[in-house]
C-alpha positions as CSV (number, residue, x, y, z in Angstrom):
1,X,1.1,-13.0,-7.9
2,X,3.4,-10.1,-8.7
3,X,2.1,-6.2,-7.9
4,X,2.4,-4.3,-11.0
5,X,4.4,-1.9,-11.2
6,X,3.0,1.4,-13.3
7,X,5.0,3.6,-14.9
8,X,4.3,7.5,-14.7
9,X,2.5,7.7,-17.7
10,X,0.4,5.0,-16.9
11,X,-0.2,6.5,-13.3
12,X,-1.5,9.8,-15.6
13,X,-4.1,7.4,-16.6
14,X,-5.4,6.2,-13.4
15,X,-5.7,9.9,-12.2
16,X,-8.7,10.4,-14.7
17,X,-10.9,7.9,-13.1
18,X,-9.4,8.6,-9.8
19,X,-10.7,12.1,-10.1
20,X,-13.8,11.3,-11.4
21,X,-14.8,8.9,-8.5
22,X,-13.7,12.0,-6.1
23,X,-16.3,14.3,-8.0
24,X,-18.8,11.8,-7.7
25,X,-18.3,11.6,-3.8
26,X,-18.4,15.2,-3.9
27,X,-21.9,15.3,-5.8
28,X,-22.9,12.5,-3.6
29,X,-21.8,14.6,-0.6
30,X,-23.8,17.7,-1.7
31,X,-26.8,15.2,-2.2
32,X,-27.1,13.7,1.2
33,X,-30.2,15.2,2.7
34,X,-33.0,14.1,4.6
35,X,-36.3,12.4,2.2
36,X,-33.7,11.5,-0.6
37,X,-33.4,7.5,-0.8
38,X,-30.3,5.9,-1.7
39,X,-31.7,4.7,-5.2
40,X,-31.9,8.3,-6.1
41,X,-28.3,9.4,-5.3
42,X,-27.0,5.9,-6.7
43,X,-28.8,7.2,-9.9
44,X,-27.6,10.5,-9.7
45,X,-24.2,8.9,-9.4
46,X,-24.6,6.5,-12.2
47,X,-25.8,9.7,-15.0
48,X,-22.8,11.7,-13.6
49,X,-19.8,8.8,-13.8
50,X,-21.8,7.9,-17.5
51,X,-21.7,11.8,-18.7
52,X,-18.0,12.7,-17.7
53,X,-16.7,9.3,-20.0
54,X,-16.5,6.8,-17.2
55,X,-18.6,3.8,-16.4
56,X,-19.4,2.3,-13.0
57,X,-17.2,-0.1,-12.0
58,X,-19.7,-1.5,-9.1
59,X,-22.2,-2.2,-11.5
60,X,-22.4,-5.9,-12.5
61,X,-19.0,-6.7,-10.6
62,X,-19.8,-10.0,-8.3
63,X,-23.1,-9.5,-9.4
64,X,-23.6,-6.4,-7.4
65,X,-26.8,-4.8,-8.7
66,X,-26.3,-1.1,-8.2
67,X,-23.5,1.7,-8.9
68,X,-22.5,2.6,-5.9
69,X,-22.1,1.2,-2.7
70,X,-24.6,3.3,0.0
71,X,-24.1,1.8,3.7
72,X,-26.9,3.2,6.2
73,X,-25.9,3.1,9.9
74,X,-25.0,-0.4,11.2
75,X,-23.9,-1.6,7.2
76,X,-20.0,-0.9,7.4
77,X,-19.6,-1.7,3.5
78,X,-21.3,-2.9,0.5
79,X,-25.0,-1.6,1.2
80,X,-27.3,-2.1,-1.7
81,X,-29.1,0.8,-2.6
82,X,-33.3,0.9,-1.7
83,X,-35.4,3.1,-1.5
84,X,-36.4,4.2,2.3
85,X,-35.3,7.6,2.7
86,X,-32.5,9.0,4.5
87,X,-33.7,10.3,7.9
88,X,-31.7,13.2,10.0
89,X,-29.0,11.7,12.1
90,X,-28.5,8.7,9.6
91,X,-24.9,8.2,9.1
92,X,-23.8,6.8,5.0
93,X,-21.0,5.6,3.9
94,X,-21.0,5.5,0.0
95,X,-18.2,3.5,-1.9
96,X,-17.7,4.3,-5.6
97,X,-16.1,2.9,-8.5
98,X,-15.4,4.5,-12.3
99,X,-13.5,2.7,-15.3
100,X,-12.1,5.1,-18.1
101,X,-10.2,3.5,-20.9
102,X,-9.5,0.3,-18.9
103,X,-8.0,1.8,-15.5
104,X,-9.9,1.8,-12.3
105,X,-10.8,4.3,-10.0
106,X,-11.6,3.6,-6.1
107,X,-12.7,5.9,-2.8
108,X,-15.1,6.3,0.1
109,X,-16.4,8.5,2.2
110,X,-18.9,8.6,5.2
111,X,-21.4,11.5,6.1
112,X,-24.1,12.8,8.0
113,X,-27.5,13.6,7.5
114,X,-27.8,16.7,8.6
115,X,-26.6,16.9,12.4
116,X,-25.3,13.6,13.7
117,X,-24.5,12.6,17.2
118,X,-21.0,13.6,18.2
119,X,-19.8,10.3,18.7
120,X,-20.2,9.2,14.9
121,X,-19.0,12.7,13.6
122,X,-16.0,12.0,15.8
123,X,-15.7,7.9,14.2
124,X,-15.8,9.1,10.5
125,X,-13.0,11.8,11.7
126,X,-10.4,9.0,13.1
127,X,-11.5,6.7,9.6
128,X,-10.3,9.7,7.3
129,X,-7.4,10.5,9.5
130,X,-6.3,6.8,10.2
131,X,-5.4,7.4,5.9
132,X,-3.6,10.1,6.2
133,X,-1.8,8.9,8.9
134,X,-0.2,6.5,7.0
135,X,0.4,8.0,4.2
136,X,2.3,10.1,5.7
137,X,4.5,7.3,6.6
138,X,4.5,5.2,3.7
139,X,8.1,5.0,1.9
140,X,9.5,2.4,-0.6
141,X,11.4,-0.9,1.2
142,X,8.9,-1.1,4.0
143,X,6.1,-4.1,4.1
144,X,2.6,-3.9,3.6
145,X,2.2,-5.6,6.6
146,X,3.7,-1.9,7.9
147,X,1.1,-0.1,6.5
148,X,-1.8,-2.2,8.1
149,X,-0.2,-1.8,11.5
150,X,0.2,2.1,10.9
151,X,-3.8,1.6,10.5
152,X,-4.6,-0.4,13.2
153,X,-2.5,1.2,16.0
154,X,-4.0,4.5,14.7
155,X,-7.6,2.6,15.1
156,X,-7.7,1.1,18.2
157,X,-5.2,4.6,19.7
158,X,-8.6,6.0,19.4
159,X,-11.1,3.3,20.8
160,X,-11.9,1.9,17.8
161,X,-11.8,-1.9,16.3
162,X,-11.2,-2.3,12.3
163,X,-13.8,-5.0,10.6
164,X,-12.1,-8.4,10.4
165,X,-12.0,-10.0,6.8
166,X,-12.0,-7.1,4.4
167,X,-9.1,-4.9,3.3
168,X,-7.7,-2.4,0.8
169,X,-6.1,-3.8,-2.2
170,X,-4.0,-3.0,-5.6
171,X,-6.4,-1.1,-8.4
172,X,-5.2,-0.6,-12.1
173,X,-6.2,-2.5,-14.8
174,X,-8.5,-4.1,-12.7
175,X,-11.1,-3.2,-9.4
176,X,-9.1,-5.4,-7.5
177,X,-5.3,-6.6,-7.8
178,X,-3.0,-7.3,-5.5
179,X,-1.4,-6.6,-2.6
180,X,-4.6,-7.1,-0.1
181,X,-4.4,-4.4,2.9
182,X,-5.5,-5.4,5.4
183,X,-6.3,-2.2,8.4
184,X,-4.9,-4.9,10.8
185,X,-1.7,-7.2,11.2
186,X,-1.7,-10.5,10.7
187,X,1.5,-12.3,10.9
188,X,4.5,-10.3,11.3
189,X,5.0,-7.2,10.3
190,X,8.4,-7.5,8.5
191,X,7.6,-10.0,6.0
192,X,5.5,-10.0,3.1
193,X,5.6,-7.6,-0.1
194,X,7.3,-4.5,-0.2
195,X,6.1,-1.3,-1.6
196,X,8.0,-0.6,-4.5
197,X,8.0,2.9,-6.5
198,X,5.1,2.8,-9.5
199,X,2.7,0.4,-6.9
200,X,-1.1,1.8,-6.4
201,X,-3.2,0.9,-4.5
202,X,-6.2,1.6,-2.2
203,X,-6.5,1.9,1.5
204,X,-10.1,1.5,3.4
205,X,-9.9,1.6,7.2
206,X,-13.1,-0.1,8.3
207,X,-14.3,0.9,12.1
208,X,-16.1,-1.1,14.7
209,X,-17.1,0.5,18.1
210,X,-16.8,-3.0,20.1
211,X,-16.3,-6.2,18.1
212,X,-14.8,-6.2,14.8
213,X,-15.9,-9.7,13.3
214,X,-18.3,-9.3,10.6
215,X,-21.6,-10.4,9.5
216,X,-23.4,-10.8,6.8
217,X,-26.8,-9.8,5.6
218,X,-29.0,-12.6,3.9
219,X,-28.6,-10.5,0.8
220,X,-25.6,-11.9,0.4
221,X,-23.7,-8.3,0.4
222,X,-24.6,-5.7,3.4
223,X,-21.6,-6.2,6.1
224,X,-22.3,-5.4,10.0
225,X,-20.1,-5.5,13.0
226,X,-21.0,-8.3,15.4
227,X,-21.6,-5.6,18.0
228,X,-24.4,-4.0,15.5
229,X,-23.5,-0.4,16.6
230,X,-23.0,2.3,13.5
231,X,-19.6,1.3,11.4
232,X,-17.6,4.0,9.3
233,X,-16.3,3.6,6.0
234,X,-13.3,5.5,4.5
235,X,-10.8,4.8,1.4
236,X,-8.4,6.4,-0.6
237,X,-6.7,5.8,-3.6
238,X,-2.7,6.0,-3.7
239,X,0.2,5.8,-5.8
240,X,3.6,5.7,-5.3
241,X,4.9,8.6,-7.9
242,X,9.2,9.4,-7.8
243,X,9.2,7.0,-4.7
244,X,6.5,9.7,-2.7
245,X,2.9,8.1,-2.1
246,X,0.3,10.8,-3.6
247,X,-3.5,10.7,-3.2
248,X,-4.8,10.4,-6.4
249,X,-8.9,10.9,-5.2
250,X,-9.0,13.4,-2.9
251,X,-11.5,16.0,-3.4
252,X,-10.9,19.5,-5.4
């Protein structure tokens, strides 16, 4: 299946739900303290996304029940929202999705409760940076395949293993398009799609302390490293504007 390629006016379109998924990670942020439980933030979330125009992408898609994806501690991705409170030293990742007018909007982020230990402040840092890293060396011509090696040397440079089986992917008219992203090579690295001025698309860099092959829940949706140890979330969405990559939901 072809990538789509998005002209700049269409790209003008995907920023409004992009920035509306960065204000919700923002609220969500600003939320995150101990005694609140994730189905109170998830409907905090929901009522915000709903009163700016948007509509949560999450909710319904594959049957997921909630608005937001809140991860607690050894969940990596896809937690469903209950209603134990958070605790000081918890560590949540939340993953949220908005639809305005048809176009998607994508992110992630992972916080603290209050003070964390060191070692997963220092995880979430090299998650976030592990982004911008490649960004920073995306260009059109160069392979996909580039971009997931970009990720996973920056991962594992820092002791880290990214979750087997999941990846970023294409976003625009729908949650999920192609290309799949993987935050790890597989195959060679110079073949496979090229990025191409007008692509967008999102990139997640999943971390693992030890082992990154995944299990999951009997739910049926919360993903844990095999090693069990606290996993870190982190995703931005990109496009590729007058052949530069921007980042479409960072935070104002």
């Amino acid at each position: 299946m072809a990538i789509p390629i998005r002209k700049p006016s269409e790209i003008e379109e995907i920023k409004k739900p992009a920035k509306l998924v960065a204000k919700t990670l923002k609220l969500l942020r600003e939320h995150t303290k101990p005694g609140i439980t994730p189905l109170e933030l998830d409907k905090i979330a929901e009522d915000f996304i709903r009163s700016n125009g948007g509509r949560p992408a999450f909710k319904g898609l594959y049957d997921f029940p909630n608005s937001v994806c809140i991860s607690r501690n050894g969940v990596v991705i896809h937690g469903i929202p209950d209603d134990e409170p958070l605790k000081e030293g918890d560590v949540v990742g939340y993953d949220v999705g908005v639809e305005i007018n048809g176009w998607y909007g994508d992110a992630a982020i992972t916080v603290g409760v209050g003070k964390i230990d060191e070692k997963y402040q220092k995880m979430i840092e090299v998650a976030k940076d592990a982004i911008y890293h490649a960004v920073k060396n995306i260009k059109p011509g160069m392979r996909y395949k580039q971009i997931s090696k970009l990720l996973e040397e920056y991962i594992t440079s820092h002791g880290y293993v990214p979750l087997k089986g999941y990846s970023g992917h294409g976003i625009g008219r729908k949650p999920h398009e192609e290309p799949q992203i993987l935050n790890y090579v597989e195959g060679k690295p110079n073949q496979g799609e090229k990025v191409k001025n007008g692509h967008v698309f999102c990139l997640e860099p999943m971390l693992c302390h030890k082992c990154g092959e995944p299990i999951l829940a009997e739910n049926g949706w919360d993903v844990y490293c095999e090693d069990m140890e606290v996993g870190v979330h982190y995703e931005h969405q990109i496009a590729i504007l007058n052949n530069k990559p921007i980042i479409l939901t960072e935070e104002e």
